[in-house]
C-alpha positions in Angstrom: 153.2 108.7 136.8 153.1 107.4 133.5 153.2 104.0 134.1 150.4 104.0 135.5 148.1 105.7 133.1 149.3 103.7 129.9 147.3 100.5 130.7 144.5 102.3 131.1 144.8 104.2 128.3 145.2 101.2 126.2 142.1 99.5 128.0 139.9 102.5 127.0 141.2 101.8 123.4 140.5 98.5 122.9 137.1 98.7 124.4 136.4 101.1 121.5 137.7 99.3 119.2 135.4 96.0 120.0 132.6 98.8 120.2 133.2 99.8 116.7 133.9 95.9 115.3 130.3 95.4 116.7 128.7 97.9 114.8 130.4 97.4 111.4 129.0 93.7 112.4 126.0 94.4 112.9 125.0 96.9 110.1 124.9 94.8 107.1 122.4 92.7 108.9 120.0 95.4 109.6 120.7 96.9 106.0 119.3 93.0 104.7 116.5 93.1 107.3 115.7 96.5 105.7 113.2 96.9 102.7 115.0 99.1 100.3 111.8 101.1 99.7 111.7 102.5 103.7 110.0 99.0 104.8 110.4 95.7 105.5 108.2 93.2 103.6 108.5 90.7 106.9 106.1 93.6 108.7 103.8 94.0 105.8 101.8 91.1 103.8 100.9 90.9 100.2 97.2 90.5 98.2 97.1 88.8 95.1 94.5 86.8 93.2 92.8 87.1 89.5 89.9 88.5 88.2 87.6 86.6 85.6 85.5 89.3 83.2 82.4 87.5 82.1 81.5 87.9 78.4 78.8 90.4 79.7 81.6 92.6 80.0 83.9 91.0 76.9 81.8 91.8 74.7 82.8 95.1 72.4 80.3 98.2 71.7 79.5 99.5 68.6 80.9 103.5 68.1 79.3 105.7 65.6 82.5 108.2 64.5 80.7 111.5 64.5 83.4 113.7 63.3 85.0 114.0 60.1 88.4 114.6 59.7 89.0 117.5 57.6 91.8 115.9 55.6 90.2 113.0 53.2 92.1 110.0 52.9 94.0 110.0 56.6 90.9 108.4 59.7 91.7 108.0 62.4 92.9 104.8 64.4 89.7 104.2 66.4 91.3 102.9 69.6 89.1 100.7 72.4 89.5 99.4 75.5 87.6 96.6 74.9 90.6 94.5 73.3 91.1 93.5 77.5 88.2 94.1 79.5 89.7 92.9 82.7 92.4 96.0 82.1 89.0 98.7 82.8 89.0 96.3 86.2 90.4 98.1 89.5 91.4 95.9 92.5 91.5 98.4 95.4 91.5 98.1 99.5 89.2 99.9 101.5 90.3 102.0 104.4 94.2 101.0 104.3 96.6 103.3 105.7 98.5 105.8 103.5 101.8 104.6 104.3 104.7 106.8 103.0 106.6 103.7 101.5 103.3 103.0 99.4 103.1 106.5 98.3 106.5 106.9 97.3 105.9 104.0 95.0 103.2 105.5 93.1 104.0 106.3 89.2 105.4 109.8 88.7 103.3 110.7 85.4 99.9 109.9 85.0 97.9 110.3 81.4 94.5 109.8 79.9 95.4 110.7 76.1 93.0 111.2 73.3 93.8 108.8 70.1 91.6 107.5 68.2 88.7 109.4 69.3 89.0 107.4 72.1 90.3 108.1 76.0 93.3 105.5 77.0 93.2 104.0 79.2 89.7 103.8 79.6 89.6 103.5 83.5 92.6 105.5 85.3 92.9 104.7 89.0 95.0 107.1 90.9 95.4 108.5 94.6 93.8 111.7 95.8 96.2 114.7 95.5 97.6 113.2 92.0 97.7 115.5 89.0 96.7 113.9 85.4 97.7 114.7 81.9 95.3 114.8 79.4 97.3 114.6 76.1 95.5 115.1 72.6 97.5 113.0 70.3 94.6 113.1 67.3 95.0 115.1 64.7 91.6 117.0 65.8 90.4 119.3 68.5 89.0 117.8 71.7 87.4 119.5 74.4 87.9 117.3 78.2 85.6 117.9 80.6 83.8 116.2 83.3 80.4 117.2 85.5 81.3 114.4 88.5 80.9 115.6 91.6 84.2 114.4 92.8 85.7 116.7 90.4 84.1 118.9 87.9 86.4 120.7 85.0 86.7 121.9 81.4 89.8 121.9 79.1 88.6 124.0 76.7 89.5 123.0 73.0 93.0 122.1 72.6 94.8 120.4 69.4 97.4 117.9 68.8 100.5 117.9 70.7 99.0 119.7 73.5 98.0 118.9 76.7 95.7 120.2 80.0 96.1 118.5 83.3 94.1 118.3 86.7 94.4 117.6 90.5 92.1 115.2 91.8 92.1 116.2 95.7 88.9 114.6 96.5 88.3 110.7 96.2 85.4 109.4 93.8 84.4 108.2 90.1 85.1 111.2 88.0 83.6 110.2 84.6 85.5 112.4 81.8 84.2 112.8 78.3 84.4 115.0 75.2 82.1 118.2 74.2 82.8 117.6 70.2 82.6 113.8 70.7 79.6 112.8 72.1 80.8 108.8 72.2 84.3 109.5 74.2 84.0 108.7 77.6 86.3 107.5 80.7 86.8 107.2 84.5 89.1 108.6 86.6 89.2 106.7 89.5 90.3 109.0 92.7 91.0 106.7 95.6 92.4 107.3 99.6 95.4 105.3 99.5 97.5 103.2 96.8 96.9 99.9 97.6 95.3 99.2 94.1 95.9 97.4 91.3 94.9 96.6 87.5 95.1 92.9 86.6 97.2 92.1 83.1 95.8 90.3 80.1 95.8 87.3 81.8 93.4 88.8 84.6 96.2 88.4 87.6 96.9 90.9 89.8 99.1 92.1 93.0 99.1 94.5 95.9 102.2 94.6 98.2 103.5 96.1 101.7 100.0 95.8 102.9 100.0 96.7 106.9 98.8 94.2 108.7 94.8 94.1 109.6 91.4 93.7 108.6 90.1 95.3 105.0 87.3 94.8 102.5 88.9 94.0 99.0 86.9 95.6 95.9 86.5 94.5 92.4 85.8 97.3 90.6 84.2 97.8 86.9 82.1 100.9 85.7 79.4 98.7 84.2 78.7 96.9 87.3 77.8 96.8 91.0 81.3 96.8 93.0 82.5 93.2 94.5 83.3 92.9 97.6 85.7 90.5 99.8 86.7 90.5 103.1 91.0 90.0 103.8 92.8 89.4 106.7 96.7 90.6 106.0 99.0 89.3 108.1 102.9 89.9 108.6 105.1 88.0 106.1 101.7 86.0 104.4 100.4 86.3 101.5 96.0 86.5 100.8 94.7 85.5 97.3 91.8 86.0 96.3 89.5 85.8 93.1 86.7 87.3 91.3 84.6 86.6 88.7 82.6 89.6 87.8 79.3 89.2 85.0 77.7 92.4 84.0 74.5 91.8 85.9 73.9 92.9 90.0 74.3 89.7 92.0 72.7 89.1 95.5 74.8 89.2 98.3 74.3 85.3 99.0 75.7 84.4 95.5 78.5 86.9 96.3 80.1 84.5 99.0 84.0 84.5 99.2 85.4 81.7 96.8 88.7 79.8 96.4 90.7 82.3 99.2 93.5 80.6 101.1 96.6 81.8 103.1 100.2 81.3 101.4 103.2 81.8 103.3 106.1 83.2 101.6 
């Protein structure tokens, strides 16, 4: 009787044992096919491009300090955002999906902080739902607030070392400014989904894990008309695209697509 059930036993056995061999196989090639952030940049495509600030938009405004500080002999650092204009540019997509890889790469803490009797950064982009710190780091009251209809608030007075935050559930430009300082101002802008970005110094930027499709592309500045651009995104390809942004409305025929082109990477 026993005879005859060992071969089959054994038979049984090894065919598990290929069964397993094939997996442990297999698994480090799905782990490399695998984006480590949930996706897989092979099923997504990638926007990049630069943005060129016209000296409309370079050029720095006057401020008028309007209050003293009540200790002689220590001002305050004024602070501006005008050192890189392209950093108050926002390139953002219109309509994309929000995927959960692309909001679980989205910065944990986000801060507008007073110094210098000035807001920094002077343009915050962040998604809907996101809560914002609004840190006074001067050694001065300030008193946040903002009448948009996105999102209207108001801090109250607060001093140095403290903060206030707020949720921004609804998307829109929210500007923020200061009761006690009439020349403090800023933008908070509250968008649908995270594909965004703010070029560097060098006015470059880069949006990844894009789904595939269709979008609109917009340049974004709050002292001008918004630019737009029509993308395709495909799997695996990368879309650049550039903008040059002056401070004055353009038509729509001098706002033609320029220098856009398909890279595979």
């Amino acid at each position: 009787m026993y005879p005859v059930r060992l071969p089959h036993t054994f038979a049984l056995t090894a065919l598990v044992c290929l069964a397993l061999a094939a997996v442990v196989t297999a698994a480090p090639t799905m782990a490399a096919e695998a984006d480590p952030e949930g996706g897989s940049s092979r099923h997504t495509g990638r926007l990049t491009g630069t943005v060129l600030v016209g000296p409309e938009l370079s050029s720095k405004k006057m401020r008028f300090r309007i209050y003293q500080d009540s200790r002689p002999g220590s001002p305050l650092r004024q602070g501006s955002s005008q050192t890189h204009p392209v950093k108050d540019v926002v390139v953002y997509l219109e309509s994309a999906p929000a995927t959960p890889e692309a909001l679980a790469r989205r910065p944990e803490h986000l801060a507008m902080s007073q110094e210098g009797e000035t807001f920094t950064p002077h343009v915050l982009p962040v998604v809907k739902g996101s809560t914002v710190e609004f840190p006074n780091s001067d050694p001065i009251f300030h008193n946040v607030f903002s009448l948009s209809r996105a999102q209207s608030f108001d801090l109250g007075r607060f001093p140095r070392g403290s903060s206030r935050s707020v949720r921004f559930d609804d998307p829109g430009v929210v500007k923020v400014f200061c009761h006690i300082h009439s020349d403090m101002a800023a933008v908070v802008l509250v968008l649908d989904n995270p594909f965004f970005a703010v070029p560097d110094e060098q006015g470059r930027f880069e949006i990844e894990g894009i789904p595939p499709g269709d979008y609109k592309v917009i340049a974004w500045h709050d002292r001008i008309k918004p630019h737009e651009r029509k993308v395709r995104i495909r799997r695996g390809e990368t879309f650049n695209v550039n903008f040059t942004i002056p401070l004055e409305d353009i038509s729509d025929g001098d706002d033609a697509p320029k220098q856009e082109h398909h890279e595979h990477k």
